[in-house]
N, C-alpha and C positions, 0 to 999 in steps of 0.2 A: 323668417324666410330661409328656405336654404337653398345654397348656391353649389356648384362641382370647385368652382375656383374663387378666390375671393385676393381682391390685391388691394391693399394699403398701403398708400405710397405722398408723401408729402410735393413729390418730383410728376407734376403733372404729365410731361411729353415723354418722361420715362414710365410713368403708369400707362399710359396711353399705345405706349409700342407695347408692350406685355400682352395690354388688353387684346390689343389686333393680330397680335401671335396665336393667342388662344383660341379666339374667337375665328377666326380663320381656319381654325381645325374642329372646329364644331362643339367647342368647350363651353358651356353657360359661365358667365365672367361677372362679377361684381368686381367694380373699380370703386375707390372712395379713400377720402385723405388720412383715415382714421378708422380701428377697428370699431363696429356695431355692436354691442350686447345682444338685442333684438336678430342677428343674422348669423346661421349655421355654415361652415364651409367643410368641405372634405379636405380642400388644401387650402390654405393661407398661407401666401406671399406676401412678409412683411418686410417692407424699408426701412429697416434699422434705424437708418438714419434722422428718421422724419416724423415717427411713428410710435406712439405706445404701445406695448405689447397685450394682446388681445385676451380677454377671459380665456381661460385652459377650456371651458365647456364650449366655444363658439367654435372649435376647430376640429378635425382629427389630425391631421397633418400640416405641421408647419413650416414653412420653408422662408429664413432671413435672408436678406444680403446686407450688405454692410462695406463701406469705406475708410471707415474706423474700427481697427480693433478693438479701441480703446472700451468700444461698446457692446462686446463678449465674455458678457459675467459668467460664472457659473448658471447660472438661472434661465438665461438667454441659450447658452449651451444644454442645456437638458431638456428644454420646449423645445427648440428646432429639431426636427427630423435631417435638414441640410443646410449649412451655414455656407451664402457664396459670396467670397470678395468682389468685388467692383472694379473694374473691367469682368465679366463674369464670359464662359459661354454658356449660350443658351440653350446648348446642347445637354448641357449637362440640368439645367431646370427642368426641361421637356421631360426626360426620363424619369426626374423624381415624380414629376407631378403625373407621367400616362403611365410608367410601370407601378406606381402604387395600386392596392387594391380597393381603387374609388368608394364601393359600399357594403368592405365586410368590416367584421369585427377588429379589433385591435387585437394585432397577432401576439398572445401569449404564450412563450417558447415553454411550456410544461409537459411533463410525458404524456397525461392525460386526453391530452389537446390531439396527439397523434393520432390515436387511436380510430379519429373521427374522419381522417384525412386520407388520405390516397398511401398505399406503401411505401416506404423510402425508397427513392432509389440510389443505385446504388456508383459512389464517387469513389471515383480512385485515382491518385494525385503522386505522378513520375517526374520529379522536376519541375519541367513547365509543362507537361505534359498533362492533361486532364481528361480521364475518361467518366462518361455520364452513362450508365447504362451504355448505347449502345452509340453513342453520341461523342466524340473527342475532337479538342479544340488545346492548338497552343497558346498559351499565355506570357505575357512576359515576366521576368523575375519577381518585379512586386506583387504582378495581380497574381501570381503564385503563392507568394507571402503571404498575402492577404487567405488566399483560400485555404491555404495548409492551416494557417490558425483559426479560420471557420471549423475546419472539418472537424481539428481537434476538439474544438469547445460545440461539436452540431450538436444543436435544440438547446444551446444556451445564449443568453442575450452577450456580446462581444462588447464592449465599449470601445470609442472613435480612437481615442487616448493608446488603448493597448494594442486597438489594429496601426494606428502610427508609430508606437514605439516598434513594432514589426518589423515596418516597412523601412525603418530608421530613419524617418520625419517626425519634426518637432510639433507639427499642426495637427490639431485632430481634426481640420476638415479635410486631408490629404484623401485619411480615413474614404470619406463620401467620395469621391474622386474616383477612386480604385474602387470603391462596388459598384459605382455606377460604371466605371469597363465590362467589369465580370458580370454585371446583368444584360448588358448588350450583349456580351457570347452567350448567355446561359438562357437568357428568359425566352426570348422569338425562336431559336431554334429547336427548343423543348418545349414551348408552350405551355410553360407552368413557371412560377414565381419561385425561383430555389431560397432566396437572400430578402429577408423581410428586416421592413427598418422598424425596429422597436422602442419608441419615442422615450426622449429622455435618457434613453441606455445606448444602444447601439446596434450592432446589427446580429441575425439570428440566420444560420443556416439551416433550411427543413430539412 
């Protein structure tokens, strides 16, 4: 079966508020204590905490939280798309899971890949200052940071690690943080996706 969302979560009344988040926005939702072999998700929200980590084939997009770090191996860090600590907002889940591109292909940042795609448009980055085509928007210092080292490496995959040693944060989910700002200026005002998360790696400027 496949699902838009699929949440595994050991924390019933915490699985339970998710589900009714989702599904109050019109999201088909699988809840259950444990990932399914047998069920396909477009995003998978897993509880770290509670939860086995699901087949790589059952998901496109994964999204952990977690109240122990202690439980962010490398492995764990290369399947999530977004690692969120607990206390989390849930501002920040909502955009991973409704700015993703629900049912295209897994964006691979190669020249080739362009050519298929819309033209670039064109970014140009004054400070804080960020001009899109014909579209500009101020930013603050990091989500600055953050985009000047998109621009430099655009059409290449960015890792969380190197967007954090950037921003001069030690976490690499700070990383996830700051694109999720910069897609809230960038995606709804331009209506196209600039900043794709490229699972296991990081993130990819078109």
């Amino acid at each position: 079966m496949k699902y838009q969302v699929a949440i595994y979560s050991g924390d019933a009344v915490f699985a339970r508020m998710l589900e009714l988040d989702f599904f109050m926005r019109g999201t088909p939702v699988l809840r259950a204590e444990q990932p399914m072999k047998d069920v396909f998700s477009e995003v998978a929200i897993l509880d770290l905490d509670t939860c086995t980590m699901p087949p790589t084939d059952t998901y496109r997009r994964l999204i952990g939280f977690t109240c122990n770090s202690r439980l962010l191996t490398d492995e764990v860090r290369r399947q999530c798309s977004l690692i969120l600590h607990r206390p989390f907002e849930m501002r920040l889940l909502r955009e991973e899971v409704f700015q993703a591109d629900m049912y295209a292909e897994r964006i691979q940042p190669m020249e080739p890949t362009r050519s298929k795609r819309r033209p670039l448009l064109h970014i140009q980055l004054e400070g804080t200052h960020l001009a899109v085509d014909s579209y500009t928007v101020e930013l603050t210092l990091k989500e600055a940071q953050v985009m000047e080292l998109l621009l430099e490496r655009r059409g290449e995959a960015v890792p969380r690690e190197e967007i954090s040693e950037r921003i001069g944060e030690s976490a690499s989910n700070k990383a996830d943080v700051y694109v999720c700002y910069l897609r809230r200026k960038l995606d709804e005002p331009l209506g196209i996706k600039l900043i794709h998360t490229v699972r296991g790696l990081g993130y990819c400027l078109n």
